[in-house]
Phi, psi and omega in degrees: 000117163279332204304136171270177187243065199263185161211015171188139180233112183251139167258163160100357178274145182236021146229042160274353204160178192271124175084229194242114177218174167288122178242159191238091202255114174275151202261174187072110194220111172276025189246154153247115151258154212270000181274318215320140183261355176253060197271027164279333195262022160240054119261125165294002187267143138309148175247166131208161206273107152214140204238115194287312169312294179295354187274141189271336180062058186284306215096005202256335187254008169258011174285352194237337191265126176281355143278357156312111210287151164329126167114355201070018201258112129339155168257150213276328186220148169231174168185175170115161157308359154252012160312108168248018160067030179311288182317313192285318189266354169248013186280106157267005170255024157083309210298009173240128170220154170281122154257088219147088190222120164329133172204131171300154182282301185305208225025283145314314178290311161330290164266007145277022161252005156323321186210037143334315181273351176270017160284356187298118183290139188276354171207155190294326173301336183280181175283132176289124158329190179157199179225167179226135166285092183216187191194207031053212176213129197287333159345288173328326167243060171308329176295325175283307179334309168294321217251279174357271194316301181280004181274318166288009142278351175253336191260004177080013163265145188278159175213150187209154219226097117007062182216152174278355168092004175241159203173141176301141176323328195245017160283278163001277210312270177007310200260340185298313184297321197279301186262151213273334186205147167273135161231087180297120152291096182271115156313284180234155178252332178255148207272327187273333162312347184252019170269299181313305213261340196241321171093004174223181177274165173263017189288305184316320170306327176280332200278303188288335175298331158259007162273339187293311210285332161297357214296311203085355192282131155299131178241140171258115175282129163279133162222135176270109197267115165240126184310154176068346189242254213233033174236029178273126179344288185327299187280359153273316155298002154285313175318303217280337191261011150285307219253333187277104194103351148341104168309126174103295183265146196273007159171163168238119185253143183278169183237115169285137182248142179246101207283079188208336187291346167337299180316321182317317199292307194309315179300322203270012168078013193251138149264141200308181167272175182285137131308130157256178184269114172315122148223175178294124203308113235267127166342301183310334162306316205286310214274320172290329173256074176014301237247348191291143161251165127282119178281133177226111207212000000 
């Protein structure tokens, strides 16, 4: 089966990737970090979303819903492959919504090319648009990915793949083969801190970061710095001795952490993570690594 999984097809982003492009944030993810600003794309399942502040407490959605318990009580979150988003089309405040809805690759493609034309650069300095792959994780759906990538590979879109690198070799290969540029998300550089912090190891990650750098492919490294986890003097100078002189890649971008993502978790029925202390991304990425950037989103 190719059909994907998704929970947002956004148009108009200009930090997925070089230009202006269409992203594709795919469900399903196998790291929990403890920062992720997206925790609708790590259950691989459809959800559904309900935000408790808009509800009228009408009734219109346990009258629709077939899991509604004696008495008329809705279940406050549901998830799984029989979500059937019943609630959501009779909810007349918006507070129940689904997240998670199946699209065929011919499809996908179909809307991303809706705005084919602002993949164009508007002037000869900018950068060519596209679509992106991101999630979750695209790894997890490789099949749609590939087949999705090669069809927009035939319409003349650049493509670009949004991933943490963890994955079986021939997943790797796989994603390597489809899309035009990479953006690898390095958490951590020592494997039991990205174990603590992420819940998996980074070795499948390193393996695969050296089949990228043999690869010939150009690459973009992503590192997301969230204070206290990975801006500490050491681990930036790992950083700077993993990435300098790396074959293939053309920058590195830093990511600014954001305590803000919380609410997200209360709709989806999780309680959020501890906030960490927001502070400003430390000079020293800057000053050890050529190629870094500061991102600013």
């Amino acid at each position: 089966m190719t059909a994907g999984l998704l929970f947002e097809i956004r148009e108009f982003s200009l930090y997925d990737g070089p230009g202006i492009r269409t992203t594709l944030f795919l469900k399903g993810c196998p790291l929990r970090c403890r920062w992720c600003h997206n925790p609708e794309g790590l259950d691989p399942r459809p959800q559904m979303i309900y935000a408790e502040s808009t509800c009228s407490s009408c009734g219109a959605c346990a009258a629709v819903c077939p899991r509604a318990e004696a008495g008329g009580q809705t279940p406050r979150v549901c998830s799984g492959d029989d979500v059937c988003g019943a609630c959501a089309g009779a909810c007349p405040s918006n507070a129940r919504r689904q997240c998670g809805f199946r699209i065929e690759p011919e499809d996908a493609v179909r809307a991303i090319l809706e705005s084919r034309d602002l993949f164009n650069p508007a002037s000869p300095g900018d950068e060519r648009g596209g679509a992106t792959f991101s999630g979750g994780e695209p790894l997890a759906q490789i099949d749609f990915v590939e087949e999705t990538a090669r069809l927009l590979r035939g319409e003349g879109v650049h493509t670009a793949a949004e991933t943490c690198g963890y994955a079986s070799e021939a997943a790797w290969r796989r994603l390597l083969g489809a899309v035009d540029l990479i953006m690898l998300d390095l958490k951590h550089t020592d494997p039991s801190e990205h174990l603590k912090y992420t819940g998996v190891s980074n070795e499948p990650i390193l393996r695969n970061f050296d089949i990228l750098k043999r690869s010939g492919k150009e690459y973009i490294v992503r590192i997301p710095v969230v204070p206290t986890v990975n801006d500490a003097p050491d681990t930036i100078r790992a950083y700077a001795r993993l990435l300098n002189g790396a074959p293939g890649l053309t920058r590195v971008d830093l990511l600014p952490y954001h305590a803000a993502s919380g609410g997200k978790y209360a709709l989806l029925g999780l309680d959020p993570p501890a906030p960490l202390p927001e502070r400003p991304i430390p000079d020293e990425f800057l000053n050890l690594i050529p190629r870094a950037r500061k991102i600013v989103s």
